[in-house]
N, C-alpha and C positions, 0 to 999 in steps of 0.2 A: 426321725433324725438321730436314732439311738448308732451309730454306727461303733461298734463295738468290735472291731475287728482284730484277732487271735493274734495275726500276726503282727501288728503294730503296737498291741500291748503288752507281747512279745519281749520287744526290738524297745520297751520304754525304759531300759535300765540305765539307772543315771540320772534319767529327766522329771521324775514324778516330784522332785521337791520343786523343780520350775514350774511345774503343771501346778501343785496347791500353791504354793509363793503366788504365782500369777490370779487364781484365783483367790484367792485373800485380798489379795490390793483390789480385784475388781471389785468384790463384798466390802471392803473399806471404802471405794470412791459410791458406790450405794448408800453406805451408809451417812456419807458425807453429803449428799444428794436428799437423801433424807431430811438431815439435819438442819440443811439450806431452805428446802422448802416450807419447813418450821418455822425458823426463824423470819424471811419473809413475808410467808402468811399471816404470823402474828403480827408482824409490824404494819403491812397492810391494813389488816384488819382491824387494828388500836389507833390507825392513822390518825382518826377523826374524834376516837372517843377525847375526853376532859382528860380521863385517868393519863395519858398520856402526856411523859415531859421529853425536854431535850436529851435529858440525862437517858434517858427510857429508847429514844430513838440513837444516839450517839451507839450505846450501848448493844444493839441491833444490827448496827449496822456493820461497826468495828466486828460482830460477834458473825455477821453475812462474810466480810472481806476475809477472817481467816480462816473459816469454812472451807472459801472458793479458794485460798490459795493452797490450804491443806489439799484439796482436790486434785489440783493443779499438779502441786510435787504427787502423790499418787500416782495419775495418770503416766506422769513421766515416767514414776519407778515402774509401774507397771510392762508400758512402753522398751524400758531397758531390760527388763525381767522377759518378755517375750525375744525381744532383739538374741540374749544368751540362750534361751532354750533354743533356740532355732539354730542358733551357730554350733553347742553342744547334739542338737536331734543331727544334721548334718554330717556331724565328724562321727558318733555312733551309729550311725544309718550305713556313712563310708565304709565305714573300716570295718562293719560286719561284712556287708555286701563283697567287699574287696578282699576280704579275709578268707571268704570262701571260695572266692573266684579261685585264688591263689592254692588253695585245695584241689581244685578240680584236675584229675588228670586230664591228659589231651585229648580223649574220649571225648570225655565230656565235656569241654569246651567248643569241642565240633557239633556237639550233639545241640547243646542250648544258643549257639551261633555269637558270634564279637558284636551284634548289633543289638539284641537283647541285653547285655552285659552294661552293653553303654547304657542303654536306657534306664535299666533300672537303677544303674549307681549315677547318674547323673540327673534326667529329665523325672525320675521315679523318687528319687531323693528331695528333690524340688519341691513334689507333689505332698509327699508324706510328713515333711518337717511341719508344714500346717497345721497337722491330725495334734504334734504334740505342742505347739505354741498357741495355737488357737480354737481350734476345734475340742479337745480334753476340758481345759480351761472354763470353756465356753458351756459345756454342759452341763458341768459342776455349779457353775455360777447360775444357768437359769434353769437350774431344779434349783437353787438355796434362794435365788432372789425374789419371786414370786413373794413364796414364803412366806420372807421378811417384812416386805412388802405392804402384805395383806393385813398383818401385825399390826404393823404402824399405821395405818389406814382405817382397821374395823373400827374402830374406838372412835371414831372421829366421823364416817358415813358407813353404816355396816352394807347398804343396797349396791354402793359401787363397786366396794372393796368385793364383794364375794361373785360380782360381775366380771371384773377385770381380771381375778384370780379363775376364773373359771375358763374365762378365751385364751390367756395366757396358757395355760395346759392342754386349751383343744385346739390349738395351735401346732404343737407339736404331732398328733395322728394326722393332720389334713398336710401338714407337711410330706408324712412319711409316703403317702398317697403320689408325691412327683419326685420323691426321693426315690422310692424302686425305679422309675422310667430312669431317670437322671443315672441310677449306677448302669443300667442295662447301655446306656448311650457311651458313659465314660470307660466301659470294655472295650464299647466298639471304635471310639476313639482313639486310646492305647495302641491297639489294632492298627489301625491308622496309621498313628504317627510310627510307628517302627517298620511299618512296610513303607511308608516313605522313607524314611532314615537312612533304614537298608538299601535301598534303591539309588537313592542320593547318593549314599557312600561308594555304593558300584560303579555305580555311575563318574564320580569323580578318581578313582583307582583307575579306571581301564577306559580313560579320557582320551589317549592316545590312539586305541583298538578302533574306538568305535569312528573317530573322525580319518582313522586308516582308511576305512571300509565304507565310510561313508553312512555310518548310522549313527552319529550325534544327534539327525532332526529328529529321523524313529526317538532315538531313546527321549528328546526332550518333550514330545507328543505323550508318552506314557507318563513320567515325570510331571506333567502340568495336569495330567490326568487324576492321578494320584494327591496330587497336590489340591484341584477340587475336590476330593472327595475327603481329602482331612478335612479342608474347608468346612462342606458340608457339614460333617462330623460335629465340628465346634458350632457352627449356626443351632444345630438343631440342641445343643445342648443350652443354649443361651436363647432358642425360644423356651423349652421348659426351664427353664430359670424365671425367663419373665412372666409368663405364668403363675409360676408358684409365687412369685413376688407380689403379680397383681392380686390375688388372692388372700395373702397371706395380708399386706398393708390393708386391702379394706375391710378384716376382720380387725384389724386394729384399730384403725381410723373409726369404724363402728362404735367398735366398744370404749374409742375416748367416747365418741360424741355422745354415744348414748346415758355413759358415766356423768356428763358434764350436765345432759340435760338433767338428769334424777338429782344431783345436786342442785341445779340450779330451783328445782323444782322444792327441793327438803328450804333450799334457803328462802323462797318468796314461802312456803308455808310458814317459816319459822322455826323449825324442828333443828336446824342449823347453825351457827354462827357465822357471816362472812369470813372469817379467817379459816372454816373448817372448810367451805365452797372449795376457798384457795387453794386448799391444804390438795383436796380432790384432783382439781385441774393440774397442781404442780406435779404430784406424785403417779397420774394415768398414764402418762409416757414411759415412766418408770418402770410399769408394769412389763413393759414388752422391748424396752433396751437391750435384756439379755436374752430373747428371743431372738430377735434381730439378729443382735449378734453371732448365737446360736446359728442360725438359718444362712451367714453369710459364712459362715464357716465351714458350713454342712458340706453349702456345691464345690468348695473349693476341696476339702478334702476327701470328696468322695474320687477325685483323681488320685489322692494317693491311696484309699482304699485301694483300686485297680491297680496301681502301680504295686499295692502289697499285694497282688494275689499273684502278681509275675516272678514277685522278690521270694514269696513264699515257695514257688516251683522251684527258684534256684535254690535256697538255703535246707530245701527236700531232698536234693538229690545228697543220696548215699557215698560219702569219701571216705570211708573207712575201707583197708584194704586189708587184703590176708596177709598175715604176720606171724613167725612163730619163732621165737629166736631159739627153741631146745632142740630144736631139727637134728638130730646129726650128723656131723661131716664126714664126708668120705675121706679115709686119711690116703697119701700118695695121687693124689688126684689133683690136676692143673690144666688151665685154659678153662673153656668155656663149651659148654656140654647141653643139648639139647635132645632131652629122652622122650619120645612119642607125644610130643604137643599139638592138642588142637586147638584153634579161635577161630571167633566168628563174631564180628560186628553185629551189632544189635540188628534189625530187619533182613540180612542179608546172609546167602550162602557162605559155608564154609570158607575162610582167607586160608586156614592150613589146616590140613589132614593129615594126622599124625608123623608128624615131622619129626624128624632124627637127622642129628650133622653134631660133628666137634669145633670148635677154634681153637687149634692147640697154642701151648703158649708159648710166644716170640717166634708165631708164625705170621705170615699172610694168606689168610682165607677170603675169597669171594665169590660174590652171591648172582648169578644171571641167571633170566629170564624174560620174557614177555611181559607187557604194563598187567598190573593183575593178578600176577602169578603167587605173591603174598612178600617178595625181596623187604621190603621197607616195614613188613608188619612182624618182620624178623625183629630189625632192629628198634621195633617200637615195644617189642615184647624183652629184648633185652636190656631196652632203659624202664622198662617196668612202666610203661605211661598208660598199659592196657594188661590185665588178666589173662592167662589161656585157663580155657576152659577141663582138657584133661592134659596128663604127664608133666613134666617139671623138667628148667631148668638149673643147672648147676654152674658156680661160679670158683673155681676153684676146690672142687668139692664142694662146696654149701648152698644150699640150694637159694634159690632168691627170694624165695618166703621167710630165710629168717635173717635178711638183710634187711635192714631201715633204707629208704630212697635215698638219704643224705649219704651212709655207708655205700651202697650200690655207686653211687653218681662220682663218690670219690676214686672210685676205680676204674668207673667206666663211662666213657664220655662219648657223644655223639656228634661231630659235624654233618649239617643237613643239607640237604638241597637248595635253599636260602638260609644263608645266615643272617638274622635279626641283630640292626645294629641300633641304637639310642642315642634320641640329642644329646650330647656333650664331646668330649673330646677325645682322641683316641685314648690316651693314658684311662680314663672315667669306662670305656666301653673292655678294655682290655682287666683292666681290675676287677669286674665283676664275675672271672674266674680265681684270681688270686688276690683278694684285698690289702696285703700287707706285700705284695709285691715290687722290689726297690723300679726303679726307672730302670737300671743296667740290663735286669731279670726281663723287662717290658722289650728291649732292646734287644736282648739276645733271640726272646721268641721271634720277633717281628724280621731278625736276623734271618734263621730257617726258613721264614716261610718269602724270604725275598721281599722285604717290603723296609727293610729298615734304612737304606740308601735315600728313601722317599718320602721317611718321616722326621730322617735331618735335613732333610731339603726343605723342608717346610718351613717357614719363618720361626712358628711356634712351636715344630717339632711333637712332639707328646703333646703338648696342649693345643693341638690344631683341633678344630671342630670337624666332625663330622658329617654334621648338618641333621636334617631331618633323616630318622631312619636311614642314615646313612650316604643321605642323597648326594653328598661330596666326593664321592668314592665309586669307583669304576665297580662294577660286579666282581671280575677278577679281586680286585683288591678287597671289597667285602668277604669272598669266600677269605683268604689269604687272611684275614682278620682273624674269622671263625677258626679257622684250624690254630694260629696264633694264641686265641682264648682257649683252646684244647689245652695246646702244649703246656699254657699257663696252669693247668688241673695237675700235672703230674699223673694223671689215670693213668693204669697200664695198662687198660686194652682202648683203641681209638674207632671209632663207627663212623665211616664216610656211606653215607647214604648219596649217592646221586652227586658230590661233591662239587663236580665242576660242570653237570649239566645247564649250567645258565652261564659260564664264563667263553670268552674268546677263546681263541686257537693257542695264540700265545700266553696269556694266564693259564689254561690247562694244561699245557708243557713245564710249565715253571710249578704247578700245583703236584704235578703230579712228579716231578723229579724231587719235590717236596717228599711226599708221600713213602718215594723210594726209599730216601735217606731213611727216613721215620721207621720203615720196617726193620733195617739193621739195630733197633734199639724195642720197640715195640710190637705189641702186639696188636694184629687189624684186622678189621671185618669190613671186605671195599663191596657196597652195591655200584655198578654202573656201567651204562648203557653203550660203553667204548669198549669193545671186549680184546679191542689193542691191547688195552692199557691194565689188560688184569692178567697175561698171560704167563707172567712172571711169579703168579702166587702160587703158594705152597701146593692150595687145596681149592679147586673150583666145585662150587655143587649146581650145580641148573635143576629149578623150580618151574615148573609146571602146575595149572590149577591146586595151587596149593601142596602141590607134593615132591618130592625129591627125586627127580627123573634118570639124572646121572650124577657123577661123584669122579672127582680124579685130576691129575694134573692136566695143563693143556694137548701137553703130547699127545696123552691116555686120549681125551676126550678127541682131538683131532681125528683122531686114529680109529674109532668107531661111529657109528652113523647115528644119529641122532639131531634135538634143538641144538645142541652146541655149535655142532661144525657147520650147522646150515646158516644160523645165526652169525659166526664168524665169515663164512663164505658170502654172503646176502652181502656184511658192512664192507669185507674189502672190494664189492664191487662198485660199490656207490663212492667208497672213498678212493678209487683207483682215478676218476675222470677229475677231479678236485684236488690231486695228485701231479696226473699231466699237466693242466692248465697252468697249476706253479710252474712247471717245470720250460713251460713255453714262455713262460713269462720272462 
């Protein structure tokens, strides 16, 4: 039962004065248990004699009531003394766990998945606030109580006392005996519940897809499947529970009975006093209260053991990033410069092979290619959310190793393929690029990007709600957000990755006439998939398996044979018949 786990004693900072506090009141209400049993065994046991007056039982009795009510308040403080360690173990546990999440670059959030994350700061926090309210506590208390115990006990029957002290601690190895099965199950458990979770969560996201196509039944048939086999998971973990319990009570139950008989035995020979008998029988249960305890603590937090061994992989992974702020700069040197860079995703081929391109500044440069080709690991490498492996990028001259992410991020800003919006209101979703932001400042961005006619239409204007992730709001007008929250950074250079790939027809004409304006002031780096709508930039480079194929304006590129012109030729075929049909219409 000894679980002594690295990472949860770790993670105990803060809480070890509630861990002994809590265990002191329980060593107080022992002792108070003690004292009761005293007291009424004496008075029991003088019931009958002469020497006994009223004054003598008065005295006993008044001396039993504040005993039991001292016990009483105990219990309670105790009771509340767990209640705060747990609420404190929680909010220490969160904000570690959430502290590091918050570290992670986007690598690695892909890599450890959003359904482990939940788990462990949520169902895994659950587990483990146990370890430090009850389980800590509990161990402390029954290695001191025995003890004590045995103390107040020898003097009075020495055969019981070193009986019930002796099952009391071999109690604890015949435990650890269903404790190994018990943690081997609550791995498999863990296991379990997060491939449900996961799945459940799928499942609920892409609820639409699957009753599109007609695979809701499929997916609810795996789902229930899954679902039994958590089931399962938990059963067999609460047959070893019962198990150990049944085992575990009739070594207890034993060694009362057997204590009580040896007393009762010292008392028909004589060698005892009835009050000493008492004294036995009061104090046997005693013995193995903080076992029990002990033992109900164990199965409960050996869930958050497993939950620490998941917590433990997250708060493993490495956030430290290369930084060097003496780097130095290249003087006469502007825009954004990418000298022989290679990356490569952890398991997988090369994303870019020594790559070279410029973004000059207060131009427009854009990036085509084939799904694949490494467009988007460009601009994940220029928000720094991933390492390359060889050559350096430069920001202005400086290279980005000896910018800070907060330094980088102020200058350089990315609208993505989905922008992520947040329950509250648009004003609460817009200011989390510029927090001191007036309303007029909110209004003028929302201006540019064509959305502000529609945010005073609104009853509540600025303080219209969102809803969920944004669920109030057309995709158009989400992107149209995103770029909104851009403008709100002041960056000077702007990263549309894929920007209006999930918007209508008409939001990407208004997005991108957006976009337009934006370059006569800004600088931009446009990935996307319409190569209409990039033909107008400065500087085009078409990406191929990770490498730089051609380079040049549209003209240039048109005008030689390559991905480019086949690419542009291939999209005005398909968009030629989608073309006529308007036009028929």
């Amino acid at each position: 039962m000894l679980l002594l786990n690295r990472t949860l004693l770790r993670m105990a900072k803060g809480l070890w004065g509630w861990i002994f506090l809590i265990t002191g009141l329980k060593l107080a209400v022992l002792m108070g248990l003690a004292a009761f049993a005293r007291i009424i065994s004496g008075f029991l046991g003088n019931l009958v004699s002469p020497a006994m007056t009223a004054g003598d039982g008065a005295r006993a009795v008044v001396s039993a009531l504040i005993t039991a009510a001292a016990m009483l308040l105990l219990d309670l403080l105790t009771g509340e003394s767990q209640y705060r360690c747990t609420a404190k173990a929680r909010q220490t546990l969160r904000a570690g766990i959430f502290s590091k999440v918050l570290e992670l670059d986007v690598g690695n959030v892909e890599k450890i998945g959003p359904v482990s994350a939940i788990t462990s700061s949520v169902d895994g926090v659950e587990s483990m606030q146990v370890y430090y309210s009850q389980y800590l506590p509990g161990l402390f208390y029954s290695l001191l109580a025995p003890v004590y115990l045995f103390f107040q006990l020898w003097q009075v029957s020495l055969a019981p006392a070193v009986l019930l002290f002796a099952v009391s601690f071999l109690l604890l190895p015949v435990n650890n005996i269903f404790r190994r099965h018990i943690e081997t199950l609550k791995t498999q458990y863990w296991s379990s519940m997060e491939d449900l979770t996961g799945y459940y969560l799928e499942s609920v996201q892409g609820l639409t897809t699957f009753k599109l196509f007609g695979k809701d039944g499929d997916r609810q048939e795996v789902l229930s499947e899954k679902s039994r086999d958590f089931n399962n998971k938990i059963m067999d973990v609460m047959r070893v529970n019962f198990s150990s319990f049944l085992l575990t009570d009739g070594l207890i139950y034993g060694a009362v009975a057997v204590s009580t008989c040896i007393a009762a035995g010292q008392l028909l020979a004589g060698t005892i006093p009835f009050s000493s008998g008492l004294m036995v029988l009061l104090l046997s249960f005693g013995f193995f209260g903080s076992v029990r305890q002990l033992m109900n603590a164990t199965h409960s937090a050996l869930a958050g053991v497993s939950a620490a061994d998941k917590v433990e992989k997250l708060l493993a992974i490495d956030t430290t990033r290369p930084y060097d702020s003496s780097l130095p700069a290249e003087k006469d040197s502007s825009g954004i410069r990418v000298d022989h860079v290679s990356f490569r995703y952890p398991g997988r081929d090369a994303a870019l092979r020594d790559i070279s391109l410029e973004i000059p500044k207060g131009k427009v440069t854009a990036l085509v290619g084939l799904s694949g080709s490494g467009k988007s690991t460009i601009a994940s490498l220029l928000m720094r959310f991933s390492d390359w492996e060889k050559g350096r990028i430069l920001l202005d001259g400086r290279d980005l190793v000896s910018l800070t992410p907060e330094e980088l991020r102020r200058r350089v800003i990315l609208v993505p393929q989905t922008v992520s919006l947040y329950s509250g209101t648009i004003r609460e979703n817009l200011r989390m690029a510029a927090p001191n932001a007036t309303d007029q400042e909110l209004l003028e961005a929302l201006d540019q990007v064509r959305l502000k006619e529609w945010v005073l239409a609104q009853p509540e204007g600025l303080s219209a709600s969102v809803g969920d992730a944004g669920g109030k709001l057309s995709g158009g007008q989400r992107q149209k957000m995103g770029i909104a929250r851009a403008l709100l950074c002041r960056a000077e250079y702007i990263l549309f990755d894929e920007a209006t790939s999930s918007v209508d027809r008409n939001s990407e004409q208004e997005i991108w006439s957006c976009i337009n304006e934006l370059a006569q002031t800004r600088t931009l780096l446009i990935i996307s998939h319409r190569l209409s709508t990039i033909r107008d930039a400065d500087m085009i480079y078409v990406l191929e398996n990770g490498q730089v194929s051609q380079r040049g304006s549209h003209l240039e590129l048109m005008a030689e044979p390559g991905l480019y012109r086949r690419l542009v030729e291939e999209q005005a075929k398909l968009e030629q018949p989608g073309e006529e049909e308007s036009c028929h219409e």
